[in-house]
N, C-alpha and C positions, 0 to 999 in steps of 0.2 A: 533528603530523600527518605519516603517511608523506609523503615526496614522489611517492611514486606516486598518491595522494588530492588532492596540491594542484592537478592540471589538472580532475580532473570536481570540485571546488568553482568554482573560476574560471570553468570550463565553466558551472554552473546558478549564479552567483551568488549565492553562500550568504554572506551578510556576516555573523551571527552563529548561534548553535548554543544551545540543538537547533535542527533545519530540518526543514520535512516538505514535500516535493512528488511529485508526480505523475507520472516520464515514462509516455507511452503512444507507442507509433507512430502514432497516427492524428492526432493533435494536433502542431501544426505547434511549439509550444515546451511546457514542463514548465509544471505549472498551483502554483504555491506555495503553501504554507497559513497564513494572515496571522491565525489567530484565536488563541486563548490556547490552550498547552498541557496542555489538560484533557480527559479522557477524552470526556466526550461529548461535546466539540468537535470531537474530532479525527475520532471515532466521524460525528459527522455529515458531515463532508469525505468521508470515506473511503468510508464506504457509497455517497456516490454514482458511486462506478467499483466497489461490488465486481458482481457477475455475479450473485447473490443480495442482492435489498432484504430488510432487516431492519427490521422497522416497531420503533425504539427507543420505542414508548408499550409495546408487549410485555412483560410482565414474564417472560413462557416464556422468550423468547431468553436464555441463558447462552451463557459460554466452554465448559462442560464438556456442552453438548448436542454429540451425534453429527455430527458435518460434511454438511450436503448436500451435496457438490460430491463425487459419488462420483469421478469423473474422475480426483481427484486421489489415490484411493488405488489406483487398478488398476493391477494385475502389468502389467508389458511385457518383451516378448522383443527382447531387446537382441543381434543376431548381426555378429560382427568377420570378418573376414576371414586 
């Protein structure tokens, strides 16, 4: 591991790998994820910070459906000085 990596490990306490947690600002520490490394494990941790619920009973829901979160494809005018 870079040494540049080894203080934000130290920082959130990651004692072995993979690791998955959660920083948020609102949340006074990082929320860790203590379940088994499997997709709809992770899939259910995860969904509940995304900004859109995904009801995993859904068989619609795929990876390759269109993003609702248009926000995150619009143009912006980036002007420098």
């Amino acid at each position: 591991m870079p040494e540049s990596e080894s203080s934000i490990v130290k920082n959130f306490k990651v004692k072995k790998y993979p690791h998955l947690l959660i920083v948020r600002k609102v949340d006074d520490k990082p929320n860790h994820y203590k379940g088994k490394m499997e997709f709809q494990d992770m899939f259910a941790f995860l969904n509940i910070y995304s900004e859109t619920w995904v009801d995993p009973s859904e068989e619609k829901a795929s990876i390759s459906d269109k993003p609702t979160k248009d926000w995150l494809y619009e143009v912006l005018l980036i002007l420098y000085s």
